[in-house]
C-alpha positions as CSV (number, residue, x, y, z in Angstrom):
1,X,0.0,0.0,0.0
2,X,1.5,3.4,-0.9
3,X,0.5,6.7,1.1
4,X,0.2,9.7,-1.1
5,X,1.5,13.0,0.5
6,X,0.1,16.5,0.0
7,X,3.4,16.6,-1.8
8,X,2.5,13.7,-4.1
9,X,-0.8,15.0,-4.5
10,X,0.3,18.4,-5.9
11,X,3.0,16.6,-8.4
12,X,0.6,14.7,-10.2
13,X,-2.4,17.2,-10.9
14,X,-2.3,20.9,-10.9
15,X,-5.3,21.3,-8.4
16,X,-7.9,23.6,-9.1
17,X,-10.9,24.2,-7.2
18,X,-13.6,21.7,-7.5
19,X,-10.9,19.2,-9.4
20,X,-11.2,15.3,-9.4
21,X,-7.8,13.3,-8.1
22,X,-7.9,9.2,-9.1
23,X,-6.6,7.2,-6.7
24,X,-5.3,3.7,-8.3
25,X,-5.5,0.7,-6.9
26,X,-3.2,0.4,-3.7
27,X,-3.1,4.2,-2.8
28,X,-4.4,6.0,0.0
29,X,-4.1,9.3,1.2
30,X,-2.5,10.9,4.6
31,X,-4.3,13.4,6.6
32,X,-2.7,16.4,5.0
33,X,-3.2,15.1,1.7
34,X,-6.9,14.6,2.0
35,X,-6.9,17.9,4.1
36,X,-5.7,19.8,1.0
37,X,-8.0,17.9,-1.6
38,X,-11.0,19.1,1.1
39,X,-10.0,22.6,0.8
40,X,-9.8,23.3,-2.9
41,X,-13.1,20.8,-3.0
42,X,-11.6,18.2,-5.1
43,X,-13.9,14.9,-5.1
44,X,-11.1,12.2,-4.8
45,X,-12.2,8.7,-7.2
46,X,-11.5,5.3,-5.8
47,X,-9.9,3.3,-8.1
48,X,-11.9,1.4,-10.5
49,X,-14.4,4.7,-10.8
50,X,-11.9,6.7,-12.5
51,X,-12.3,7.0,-16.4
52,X,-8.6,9.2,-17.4
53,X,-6.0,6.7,-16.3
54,X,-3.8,9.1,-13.7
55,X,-0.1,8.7,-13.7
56,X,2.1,7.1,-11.2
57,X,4.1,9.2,-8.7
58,X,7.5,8.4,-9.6
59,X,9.7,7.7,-6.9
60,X,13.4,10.1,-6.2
61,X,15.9,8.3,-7.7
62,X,19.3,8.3,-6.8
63,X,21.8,9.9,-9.7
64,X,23.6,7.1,-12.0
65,X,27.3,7.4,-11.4
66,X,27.8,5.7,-15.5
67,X,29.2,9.5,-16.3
68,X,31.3,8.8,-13.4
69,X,32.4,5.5,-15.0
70,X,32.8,6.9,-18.4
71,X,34.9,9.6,-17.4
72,X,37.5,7.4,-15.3
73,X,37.1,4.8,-18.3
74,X,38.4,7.1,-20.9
75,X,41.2,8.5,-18.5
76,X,42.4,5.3,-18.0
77,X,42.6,4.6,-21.9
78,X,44.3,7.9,-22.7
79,X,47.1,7.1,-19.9
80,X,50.3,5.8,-21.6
């Protein structure tokens, strides 16, 4: 089960007053999260209602060091 944040809610709709946010399956919201959806009087779908398919709130990921890599790869070539 995956808790949306107010943070999570803002990122994957701009909210407008008197919006619609789809939850999918598996998601549920936190206190402040439902607290900000109340105040701008968004009506929140449970899943299986909702008929625009909403997209997933992507997780931080950490930075890839491959440029990191390349970098000390081609150093290492060039070195006689």
């Amino acid at each position: 089960m995956i808790f949306l944040t107010e943070e999570d809610v803002r990122q994957r709709c701009e909210l407008g007053q008197g919006g619609e946010f789809c939850l999918q399956a598996g998601e549920r919201l936190t206190p402040a999260a439902t607290e900000l959806l109340r105040s701008r009087n968004c009506r929140v779908i449970l899943p299986g209602q909702c008929t625009v398919e909403a997209a997933p709130v992507e997780e931080a990921k950490p930075a890839a060091p491959a440029a990191e890599a390349t970098i000390m790869s081609a150093a290492m070539v060039a070195s006689p």
